[in-house]
C-alpha positions as CSV (number, residue, x, y, z in Angstrom):
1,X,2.3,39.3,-86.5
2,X,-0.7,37.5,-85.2
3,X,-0.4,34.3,-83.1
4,X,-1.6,31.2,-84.2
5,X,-4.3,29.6,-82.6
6,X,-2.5,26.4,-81.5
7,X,0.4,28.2,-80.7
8,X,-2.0,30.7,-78.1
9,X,-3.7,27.4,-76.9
10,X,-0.4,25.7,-76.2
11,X,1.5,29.2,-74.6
12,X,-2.1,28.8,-72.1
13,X,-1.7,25.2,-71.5
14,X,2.2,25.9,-70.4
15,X,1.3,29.4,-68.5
16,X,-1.6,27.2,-66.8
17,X,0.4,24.7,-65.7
18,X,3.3,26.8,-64.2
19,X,0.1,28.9,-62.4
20,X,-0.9,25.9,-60.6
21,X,2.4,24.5,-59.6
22,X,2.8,27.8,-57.8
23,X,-0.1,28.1,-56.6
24,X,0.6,24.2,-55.0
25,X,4.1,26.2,-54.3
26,X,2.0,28.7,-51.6
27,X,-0.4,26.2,-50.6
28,X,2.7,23.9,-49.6
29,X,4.4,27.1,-48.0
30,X,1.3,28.3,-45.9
31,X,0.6,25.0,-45.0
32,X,4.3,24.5,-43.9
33,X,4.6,27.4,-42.2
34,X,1.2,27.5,-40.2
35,X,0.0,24.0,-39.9
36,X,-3.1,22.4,-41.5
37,X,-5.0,24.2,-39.4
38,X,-3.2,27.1,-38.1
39,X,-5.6,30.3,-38.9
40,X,-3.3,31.8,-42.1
41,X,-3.5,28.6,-44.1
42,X,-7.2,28.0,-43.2
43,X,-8.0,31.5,-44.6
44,X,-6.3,31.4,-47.2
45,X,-7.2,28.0,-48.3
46,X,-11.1,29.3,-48.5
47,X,-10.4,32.3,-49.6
48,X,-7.8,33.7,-52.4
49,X,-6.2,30.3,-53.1
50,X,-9.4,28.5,-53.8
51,X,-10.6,31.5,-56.0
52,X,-7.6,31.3,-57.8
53,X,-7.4,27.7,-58.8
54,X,-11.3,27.9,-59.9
55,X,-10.3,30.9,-62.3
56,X,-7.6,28.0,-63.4
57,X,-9.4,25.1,-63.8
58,X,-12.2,23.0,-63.8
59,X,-11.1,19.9,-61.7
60,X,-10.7,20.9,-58.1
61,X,-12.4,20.0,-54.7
62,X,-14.4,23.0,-54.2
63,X,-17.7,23.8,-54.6
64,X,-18.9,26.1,-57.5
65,X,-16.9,27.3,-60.5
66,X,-15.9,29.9,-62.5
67,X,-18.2,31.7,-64.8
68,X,-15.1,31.2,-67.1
69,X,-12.0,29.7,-66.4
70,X,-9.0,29.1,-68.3
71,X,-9.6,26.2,-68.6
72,X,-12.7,27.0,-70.6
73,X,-10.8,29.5,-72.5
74,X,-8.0,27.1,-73.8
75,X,-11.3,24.7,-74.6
76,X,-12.9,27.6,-76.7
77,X,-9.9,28.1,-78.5
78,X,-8.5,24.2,-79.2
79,X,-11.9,24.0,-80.8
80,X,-11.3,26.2,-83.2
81,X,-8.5,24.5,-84.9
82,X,-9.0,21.4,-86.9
83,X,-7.9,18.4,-84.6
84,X,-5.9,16.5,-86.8
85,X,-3.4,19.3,-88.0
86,X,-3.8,21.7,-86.2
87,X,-4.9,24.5,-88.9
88,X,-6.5,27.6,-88.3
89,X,-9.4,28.6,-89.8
90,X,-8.6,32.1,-90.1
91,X,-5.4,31.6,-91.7
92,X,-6.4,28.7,-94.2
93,X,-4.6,26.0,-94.8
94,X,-1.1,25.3,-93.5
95,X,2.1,24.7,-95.7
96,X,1.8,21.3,-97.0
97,X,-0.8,20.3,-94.5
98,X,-2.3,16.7,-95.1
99,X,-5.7,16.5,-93.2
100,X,-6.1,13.5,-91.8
101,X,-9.5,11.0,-94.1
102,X,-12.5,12.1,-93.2
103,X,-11.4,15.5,-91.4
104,X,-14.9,17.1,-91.2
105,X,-12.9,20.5,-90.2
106,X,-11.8,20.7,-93.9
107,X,-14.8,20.2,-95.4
108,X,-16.4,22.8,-93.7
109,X,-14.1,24.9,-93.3
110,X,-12.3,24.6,-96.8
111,X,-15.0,22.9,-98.3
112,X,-13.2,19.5,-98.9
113,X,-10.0,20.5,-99.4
């Protein structure tokens, strides 16, 4: 059975979040271990954990970002569900779904339903 798309965009919010608590989990851990400016910490800090936390998000301290991060992904996909309810446009309407006055997702998507 396929997944829903607010149901992938929600599973990606919670995975994203867990990703970036442990990536704060290592940073805390290098740092711990090796001192602000001990050499480990100082490498990774440049290196693997600030790739990582580009590829997770858009709001962090370093210069650049990610061609795409997850971030942008979960973006993509929120916008394709109608914001008030929640439907998905590939799977119609949902069960007794009441879209919100004026739900311009409906319209053109169910054209005024």
């Amino acid at each position: 059975m396929a997944i829903k798309t607010r149901e992938l965009v929600t599973q990606l919010q919670s995975l994203q979040e867990e990703m970036l608590e442990l990536l704060e989990s290592a940073d805390t851990l290098l740092r711990d271990y090796d001192g602000p400016d001990g050499s480990n910490y100082v490498r990774a800090k440049a290196y693997w954990l600030a790739h990582v936390k580009i590829a997770l998000t858009n709001e962090h301290d370093y210069f650049g970002d990610s061609m795409c991060s997850l971030e942008d992904t979960i973006a993509e996909l929120a916008g394709d569900s109608c914001p008030g309810c929640g439907c998905d446009p590939g799977e119609g309407l949902s069960d007794g779904c009441l879209h919100p006055d004026g739900c311009g997702w409906a319209r053109e998507v169910h054209g005024g339903e």
